[in-house]
Structure formats: structure tokens, C-alpha cells
N, C-alpha and C positions, 0 to 999 in steps of 0.2 A: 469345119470347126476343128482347131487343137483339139490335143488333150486336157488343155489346161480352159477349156471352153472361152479360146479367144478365137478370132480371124487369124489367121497367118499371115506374115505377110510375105515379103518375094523370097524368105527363104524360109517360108513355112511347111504347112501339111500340103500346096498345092502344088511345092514345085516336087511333091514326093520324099522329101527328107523325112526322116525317123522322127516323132517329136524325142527332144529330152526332155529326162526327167533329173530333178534337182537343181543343179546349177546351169542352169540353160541363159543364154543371153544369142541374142538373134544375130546372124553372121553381116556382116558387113557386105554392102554390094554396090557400093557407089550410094547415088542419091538416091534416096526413097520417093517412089512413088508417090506416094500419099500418106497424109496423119496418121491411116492405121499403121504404115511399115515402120512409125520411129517404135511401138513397142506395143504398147498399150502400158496396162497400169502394172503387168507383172515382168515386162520387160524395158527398163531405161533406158531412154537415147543414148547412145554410145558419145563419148564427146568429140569435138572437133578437133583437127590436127593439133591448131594451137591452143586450144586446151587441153588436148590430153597431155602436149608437150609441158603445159603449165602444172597437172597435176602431178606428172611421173616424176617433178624435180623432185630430190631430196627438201629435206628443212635446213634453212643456211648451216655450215660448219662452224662459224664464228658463235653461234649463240649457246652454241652444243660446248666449243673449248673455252669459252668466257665463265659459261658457267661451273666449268670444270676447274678452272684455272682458281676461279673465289673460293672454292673448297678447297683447293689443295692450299691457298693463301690462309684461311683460316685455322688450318692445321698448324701450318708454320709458325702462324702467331703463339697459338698456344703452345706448341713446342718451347720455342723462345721465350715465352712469360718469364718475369722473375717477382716472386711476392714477397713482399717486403712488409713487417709488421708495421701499421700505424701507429704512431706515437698521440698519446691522449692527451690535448691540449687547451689552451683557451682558459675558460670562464670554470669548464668542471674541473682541469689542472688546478687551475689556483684552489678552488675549495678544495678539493683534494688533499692540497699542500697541508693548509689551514687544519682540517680535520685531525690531521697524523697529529699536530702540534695540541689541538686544544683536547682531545679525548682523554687522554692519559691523565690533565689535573682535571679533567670534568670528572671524569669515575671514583677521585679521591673526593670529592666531596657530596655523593650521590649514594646513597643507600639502594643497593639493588632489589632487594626486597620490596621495597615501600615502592619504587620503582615502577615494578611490574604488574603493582594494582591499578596504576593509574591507566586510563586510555590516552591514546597519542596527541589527543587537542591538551589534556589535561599536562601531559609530560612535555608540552612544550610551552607552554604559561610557566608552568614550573623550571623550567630551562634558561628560559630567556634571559634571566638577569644571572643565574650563575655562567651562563656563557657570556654576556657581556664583559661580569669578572674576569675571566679568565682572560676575555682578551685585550682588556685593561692590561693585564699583568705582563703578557707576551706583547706590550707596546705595538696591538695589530690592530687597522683602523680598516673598517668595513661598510660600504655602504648597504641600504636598504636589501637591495635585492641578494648581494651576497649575506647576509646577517637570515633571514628569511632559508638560504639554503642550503646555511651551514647546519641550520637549526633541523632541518629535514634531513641531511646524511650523517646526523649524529643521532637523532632520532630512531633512525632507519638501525643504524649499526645496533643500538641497543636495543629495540623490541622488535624490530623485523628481522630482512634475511639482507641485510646489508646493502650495497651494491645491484641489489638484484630486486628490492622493491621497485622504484625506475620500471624494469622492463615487466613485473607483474602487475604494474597498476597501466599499462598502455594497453590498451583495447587492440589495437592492429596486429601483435604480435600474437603470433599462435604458436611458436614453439620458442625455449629457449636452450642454449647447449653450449654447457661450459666446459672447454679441457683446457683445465688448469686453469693458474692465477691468472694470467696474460691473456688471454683468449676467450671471447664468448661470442657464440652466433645468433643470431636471430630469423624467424622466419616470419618475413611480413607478405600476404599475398601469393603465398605458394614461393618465395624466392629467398634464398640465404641470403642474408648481410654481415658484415660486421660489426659488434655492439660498442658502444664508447663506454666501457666500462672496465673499470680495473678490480682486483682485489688486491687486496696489503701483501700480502704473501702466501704461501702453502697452507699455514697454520689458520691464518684470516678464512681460507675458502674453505677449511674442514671444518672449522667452527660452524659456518655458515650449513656446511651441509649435517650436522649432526641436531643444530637447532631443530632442522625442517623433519629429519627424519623422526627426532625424540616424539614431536607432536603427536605421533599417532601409533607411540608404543614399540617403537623397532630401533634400534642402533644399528649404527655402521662403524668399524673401528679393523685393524687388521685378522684380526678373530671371523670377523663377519666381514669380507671387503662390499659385497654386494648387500643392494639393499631398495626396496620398491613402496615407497610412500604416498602421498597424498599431500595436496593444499586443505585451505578451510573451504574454498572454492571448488572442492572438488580436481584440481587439475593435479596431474597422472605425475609423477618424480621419481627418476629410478638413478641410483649414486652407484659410485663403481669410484676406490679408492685403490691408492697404493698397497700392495704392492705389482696389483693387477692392472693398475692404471700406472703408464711410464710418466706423464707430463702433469701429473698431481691428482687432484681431485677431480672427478669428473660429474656433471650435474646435468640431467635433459630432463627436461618438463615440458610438459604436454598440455600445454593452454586449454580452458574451455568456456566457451562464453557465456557473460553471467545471463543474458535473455535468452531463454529456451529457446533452440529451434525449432521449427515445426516442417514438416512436409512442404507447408506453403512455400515457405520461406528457399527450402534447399531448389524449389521451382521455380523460384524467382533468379535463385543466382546460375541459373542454367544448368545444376545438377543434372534436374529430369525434363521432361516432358510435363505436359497438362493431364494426357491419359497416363503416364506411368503415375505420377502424385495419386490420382484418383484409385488405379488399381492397387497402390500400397494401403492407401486409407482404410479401402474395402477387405484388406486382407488383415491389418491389424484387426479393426472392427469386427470382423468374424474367425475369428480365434486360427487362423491357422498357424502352422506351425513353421515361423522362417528361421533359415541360417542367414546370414551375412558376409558376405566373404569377399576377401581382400588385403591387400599390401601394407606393409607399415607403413601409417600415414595419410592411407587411403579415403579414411572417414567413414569406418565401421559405426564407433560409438556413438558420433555424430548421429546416422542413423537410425543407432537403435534409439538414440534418446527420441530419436522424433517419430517412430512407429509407439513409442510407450505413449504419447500425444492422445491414440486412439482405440487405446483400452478403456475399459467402460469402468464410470470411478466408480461400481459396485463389487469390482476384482481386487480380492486378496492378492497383490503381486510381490514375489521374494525375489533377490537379486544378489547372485554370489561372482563375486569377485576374487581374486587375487589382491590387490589393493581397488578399494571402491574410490573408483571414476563415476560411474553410472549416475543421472540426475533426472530420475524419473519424477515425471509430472504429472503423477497421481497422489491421490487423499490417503489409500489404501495401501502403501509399499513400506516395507522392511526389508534394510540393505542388510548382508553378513559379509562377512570378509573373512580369509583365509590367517593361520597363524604360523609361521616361520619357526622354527626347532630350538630350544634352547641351547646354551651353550654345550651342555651335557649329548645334546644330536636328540632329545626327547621332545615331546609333546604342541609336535607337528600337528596340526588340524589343515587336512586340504579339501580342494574342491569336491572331490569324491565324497569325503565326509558328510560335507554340508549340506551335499545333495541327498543323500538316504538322510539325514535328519530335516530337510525342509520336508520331503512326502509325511512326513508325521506332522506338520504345522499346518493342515489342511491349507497351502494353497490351492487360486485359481491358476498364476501359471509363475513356471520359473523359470527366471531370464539369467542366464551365465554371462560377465561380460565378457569371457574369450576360453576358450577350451585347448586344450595343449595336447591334453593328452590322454587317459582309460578312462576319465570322468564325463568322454562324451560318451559314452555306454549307460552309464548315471541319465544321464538327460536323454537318448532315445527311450530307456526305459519310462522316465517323466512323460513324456508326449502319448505312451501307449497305457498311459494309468489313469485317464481322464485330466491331463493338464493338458489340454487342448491352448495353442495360443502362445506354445513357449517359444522362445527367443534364443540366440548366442550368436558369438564372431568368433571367427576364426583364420586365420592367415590363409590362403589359397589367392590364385592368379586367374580364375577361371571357374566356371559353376559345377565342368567335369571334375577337374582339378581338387575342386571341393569336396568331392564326395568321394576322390580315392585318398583324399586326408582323412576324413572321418572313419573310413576304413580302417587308415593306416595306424591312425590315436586307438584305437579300440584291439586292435593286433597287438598294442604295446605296453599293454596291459597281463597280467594274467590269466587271463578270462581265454578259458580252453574252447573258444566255439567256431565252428568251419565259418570260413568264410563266405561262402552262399548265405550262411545264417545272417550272419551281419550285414550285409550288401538284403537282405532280404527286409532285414529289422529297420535301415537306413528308407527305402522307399518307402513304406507304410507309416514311417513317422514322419518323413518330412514334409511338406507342398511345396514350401517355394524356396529359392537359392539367391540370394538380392548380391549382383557383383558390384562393387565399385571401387573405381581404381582414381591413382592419383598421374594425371598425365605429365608429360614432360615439361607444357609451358607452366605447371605448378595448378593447373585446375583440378577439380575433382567431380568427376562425375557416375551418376550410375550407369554403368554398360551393359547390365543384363539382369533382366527378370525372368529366371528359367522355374519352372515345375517338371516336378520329380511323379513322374506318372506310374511306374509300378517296375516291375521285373518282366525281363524275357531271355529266358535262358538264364544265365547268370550274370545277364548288364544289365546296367541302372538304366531304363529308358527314361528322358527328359524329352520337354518340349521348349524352345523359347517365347516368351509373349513378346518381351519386349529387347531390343537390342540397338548398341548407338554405334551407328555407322560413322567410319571416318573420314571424310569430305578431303580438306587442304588445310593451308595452313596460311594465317593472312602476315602482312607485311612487318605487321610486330610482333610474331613468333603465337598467334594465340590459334589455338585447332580449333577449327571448324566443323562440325558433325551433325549430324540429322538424329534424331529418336526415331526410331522405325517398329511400328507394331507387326508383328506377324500374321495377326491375321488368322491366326486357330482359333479353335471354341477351346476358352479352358476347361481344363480338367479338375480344376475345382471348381467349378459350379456349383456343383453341390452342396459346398457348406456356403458359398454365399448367398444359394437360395435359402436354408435356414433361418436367414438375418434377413431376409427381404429385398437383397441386394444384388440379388441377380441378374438384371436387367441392366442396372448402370457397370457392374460389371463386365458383363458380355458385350454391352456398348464403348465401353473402356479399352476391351482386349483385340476390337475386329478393326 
């Protein structure tokens, strides 16, 4: 007998050789005896001439420079690109036209006031025959369907946001981004396009942007060039004018869908897994305390709207924002918002504020929608005061990532305290660090459920549950990945045994 408790064979233990250990493979000696000399099961038959000759060839050379060759071709192309603005044509050209001409006598004879009581069904009954007028007058003869949409881009110009209703009443777009009169992009599917939409001029698109901002108490004017508003919908608007903006007015909004998502839902479109949905559920449901972290664009709020899904609608829940985006789907929620400085540079209200005055509003938890900056010091404090269950996002690439931001916001502050302290206040408040990133074919998905286990020495020690493995990438450009559970017992168990939910949890995480 070997060592390796086989037979040897003719260049084994009996012809006296040494056995090896580790990489042993049995010496060649002609033809073998017998079935025991091809190996057995811990040494493989060697191959034969013409296939070892077969294995040792290289992989063709041609497949290697062809595919070299289509990359360096695609460089080329783009190098060479020339982009050329589209000209806006057709059916919305001519209304277009049309518009410029009839607005000007439609506004002489329309009472703006009276106007703006009316709703849009009403102000276009009301319309219709003084626009026929009109265009009697300008000897302009219009069928059906143009009359119908003339009636809606003059509509639009006078109680909406011009040019840009169109792309807020279309479901598929999720972002919009306008620089300048000339130019607006759209994001349909994770993918920029070009929008077919014009505005009149400089003047026409600041108008537009001063309507949207007025709404909800903020101005933008050279005084104030920046400026971060809201829809009625909820969807995120932040303005940036001249003289900070070279090419005019600049406008990006941040779409959100009017049917709540849920968990379910972000697992249906291949965000997560079956077990991560479940262990998210379980973790809103028993109050633990998550960050969220991620890129712009990534689908932070997204998420947090859909962990707020599985708070219990007997919770007091507060939500401070910067500009409220947040569209929580509870009975019990009160949004606050932040307040911008008067002209005089006075009577700033920020996050930090809100936060020591929400702890006096007896909440059960308080959800930040994004933290910048010394106001995450505000919210670990919240989580160590019995607000079990709090929430926030925050920009990071990674769940380590995360947590020397949270550091870093809390250093940039005032607040004279070592940093052991803070790295030590960070573990005891958090449990979990929810990653999710925006990939390159424009998907979004969650890439890491990490827990924040405690201190050792002066590192944050984390554990991963869940993490998405990157596979390939198929024929029309879309990545391919695996959800992969880790396979620990978590280390919050504990509060999910509280809530009863230990079991599908630990079932969830293995």
C-alpha cells in the first residue's frame, strides 16, 4: 500500500520509489499492465501522444486578433463620431409653428387670474372657441387632430411646465435633463435618449423653471443660481442657472412612479433574489437600523420607499429631507423639509435642526432621505435613544466605503470627539448596510447586504449575508449575475427573534 492508501503501480511503493506527496502524478513507463497502473481515482491516466499533442496546442490565434481587432474598431468609430443636433420636425414642428402665432392674441383676450381657477378640462372648453377665433383671424385652417393639440401645448404653456408636461405625463421615462433651450435628454430603461422637444428661448426655459421652483416656496434667480425643489408627485428638481450655467438654464428631474414599489416588486424586475426580498422584509419588520448606500442614480430612495412598505402602520414615522422626495406608505408619517437662507444669508433651518426637534415629537423612527454631512451624528444619536428602525441614504460605492463616509460626515462637523469614539458609536447603531448600484447596461440592482457586527481594535468588523456575483455578459449588452447567500448565522438574530421571525430569517440567510 501507498501512502495515499492506493496499490502502486509499476512506478509505485513496490518498485521502491519514495511516494510523493502533493502533486504526484505517476511516471510514465510504456504501457501499463493492468487497470490498476492507469492511476486509480487519485491519479489520471496520462493522455496519449495524439492527445496530449491535441491538448498542449494553444487556442487559435485568429480568435484572439479578431477579437482584438473589433475593439480597437469600436474605438475608432467613436473617436471618428461626429454629433450633429437634430432638428425637430414633422407634425410637432408645425404645432410649434402654430403655437408662437396664436399665443400672443390668445393671452389678450384671457384673464390670467380667472384662468388659473379653472382645471385643465375646464380651461380647455373654455379655449376652444377663443382659439378657433384666433385662428379664423390668422386665416389658419387645421384639422381635427392638429386643433386637439394645439389646444394641449397652449394649455400646457399656460398652467403647466410647458414643453415638459409631454415628458412628465410618460410613464417610461425616469429622469429628465435639460441644458438649455435646445437640448433635453431623457432616461428611458436605464438609457439616455434624445427628447423632441424644444423651448422658445432662454427666457421661455427660465420661466418654466421659476414656475416649478415657486411651487414649493424657493426661488431661483442670479441672487440664488441654485435651487432643489419638488413636483406635486413627489419627483426630486434641482435648477442651476446662469451665470453658473454656460448653455442656459439647466433643469434635471428625478422621476418617481406614481404605484408604490414594494420589495416584491424590485424582485420581480431582478433587483434581488427571493432570500434577499425576504431578509429585507424581516429587517424593516423588526426595526433594525439600515443605511443604504449608493451611487447617483443607483435607487437608494427607491428602496427606502419600499423597506417603509414594512413598518407596522402603528409607528409614528418622521422624515427629513433636504427637498421631500420620500413617499412613504404609511397611515402614520409626517414629512419635514429643510429651509434655504434668506436673501440677508439668515434663517437657515437644516437637517441637523430637524433632527434634535423631531426627538421631542415623540417618534417611533426617523428616516433621513440622504445625509451629507455632521447631521449623521444627529441620527446615530436617534438610533441609541430608543428610535429603533431608523432609516437614511447616503452616497458610498461599497458597504466599507459606507462606513468611512459616515465617519468622514461626522469629522466634518464640530463635534470634538476621537475617532475610536465615533467608529465605535457607528457599530452599535447600525445592523445592516443595503448596497445597490446602477450597472453599466442601465440595470439596478442590490449587490450587498452586509451587517455591521461590532468593533475589534479600531475596525468596524462587517459580515456579508448576501452578495451578487458577476457571471458574463449576454449578446445584447445585459450582465448576467447570480445572488449568492453567504451562508453565516446572522448576527442579528436577535432582534428578529423578538418579532418571531427568527427562524424564516436564519432560513433566508443560510
Amino acid at each position: 500500500m501507498s501512502a495515499f492508501g492506493k496499490k502502486g503501480g509499476a512506478g509505485g511503493a513496490k518498485a521502491g520509489g519514495r511516494p510523493a506527496f502533493g502533486v504526484a502524478r505517476p511516471m510514465k513507463t510504456g504501457k501499463p499492465a493492468s487497470d490498476d497502473a492507469k492511476g486509480g481515482e487519485q491519479f489520471p491516466p496520462l493522455p496519449e501522444e495524439g492527445e496530449k499533442a491535441e491538448s498542449a496546442a494553444p487556442p487559435p490565434a485568429n480568435s484572439k486578433s479578431q477579437s482584438s481587432a473589433e475593439a480597437m474598431d469600436r474605438l475608432a468609430e467613436r473617436m471618428n463620431a461626429t454629433h450633429t443636433p437634430e432638428e425637430q420636425g414633422g407634425f410637432e414642428a408645425s404645432v410649434h409653428k402654430i403655437k408662437e402665432q396664436v399665443l400672443p392674441r390668445l393671452l389678450e383676450r384671457v384673464d390670467p387670474e380667472a384662468a388659473a381657477t379653472l382645471s385643465k378640462e375646464e380651461l380647455s372648453e373654455e379655449f376652444r372657441p377663443i382659439i378657433m377665433e384666433v385662428l379664423a383671424e390668422l386665416k389658419v385652417t387645421l384639422n381635427r387632430r392638429e386643433q386637439f393639440a394645439l389646444e394641449k401645448v397652449l394649455i400646457d404653456e399656460l398652467l403647466g411646465f410647458g414643453p415638459l408636461e409631454e415628458l412628465l405625463n410618460d410613464p417610461d421615462v425616469s429622469d429628465i435633463m435639460v441644458n438649455g433651450p435646445d437640448q433635453t435628454y431623457i432616461e428611458k430603461k436605464g438609457k439616455l435618449t434624445i427628447a423632441p422637444i424644444r423651448f422658445r428661448d432662454e427666457q421661455h426655459l427660465f420661466q418654466i423653471a421659476q414656475r416649478i421652483v415657486n411651487q414649493v416656496g424657493r426661488r431661483v434667480d442670479q441672487t440664488t443660481p441654485l435651487a432643489d425643489a419638488r413636483l406635486k408627485d413627489g419627483s426630486r428638481v434641482n435648477v442651476i442657472v446662469p451665470p453658473l450655467s454656460l448653455r442656459g438654464t439647466a433643469i434635471s428631474i428625478r422621476k418617481f412612479s406614481e404605484k408604490p414599489i414594494t420589495l416584491d416588486m424590485l424582485k420581480e424586475f431582478g433587483s434581488m433574489s427571493e432570500k434577499m426580498c425576504t431578509a429585507l422584509k424581516i429587517a424593516g419588520a423588526c426595526r433594525m437600523n439600515i443605511v443604504i448606500s449608493g451611487g447617483t442614480g443607483s435607487g437608494k430612495t427607491t428602496m427606502l420607499n419600499a423597506l417603509s412598505k414594512m413598518i407596522d402602520p402603528g409607528e409614528r414615522v418622521l422624515t427629513i429631507e433636504d427637498a421631500a422626495e420620500l413617499r412613504l406608505q404609511q397611515p402614520h408619517w409626517l414629512p419635514l423639509e429643510t429651509r434655504p437662507p434668506n436673501l440677508e444669508g439668515q434663517g437657515a433651518i437644516t437637517i441637523g435642526d430637524l433632527v434634535k426637534n423631531a426627538l421631542r415629537m415623540r417618534p417611533d423612527r426617523i428616516i433621513l432621505g440622504e445625509i451629507r454631512g455632521a447631521e449623521c451624528f444627529d441620527l446615530l444619536a436617534a438610533m441609541n435613544t430608543g428610535h429603533d428602525g431608523s432609516m437614511c441614504t447616503l452616497h458610498a460605492n461599497s458597504p466599507r466605503e459606507c462606513l468611512g463616509r459616515m465617519e468622514n460626515m461626522i469629522l466634518m462637523g464640530d463635534i470634538k470627539i476621537p475617532k475610536e469614539a465615533i467608529s465605535r458609536q457607528i457599530a452599535e447603531s447600525v445592523d445592516l448596510i443595503v448596497q445597490v448600484k446602477r450597472l453599466r447596461d442601465g440595470s439596478r440592482r442590490t449587490t450587498d447586504i452586509t451587517e455591521v457586527i461590532g468593533m475589534e481594535g479600531d475596525v468596524i468588523v462587517t459580515q456579508n449575508l448576501f452578495k451578487f456575483e458577476y457571471l458574463d455578459e449576454s449578446e445584447d449588452g445585459k450582465i448576467l449575475g447570480e445572488f449568492r447567500a453567504s451562508g453565516l448565522r446572522p448576527y442579528t438574530l436577535e432582534k428578529a427573534r423578538q418579532y418571531g421571525f427568527d427562524q424564516a430569517y436564519l432560513e433566508a440567510c443560510l
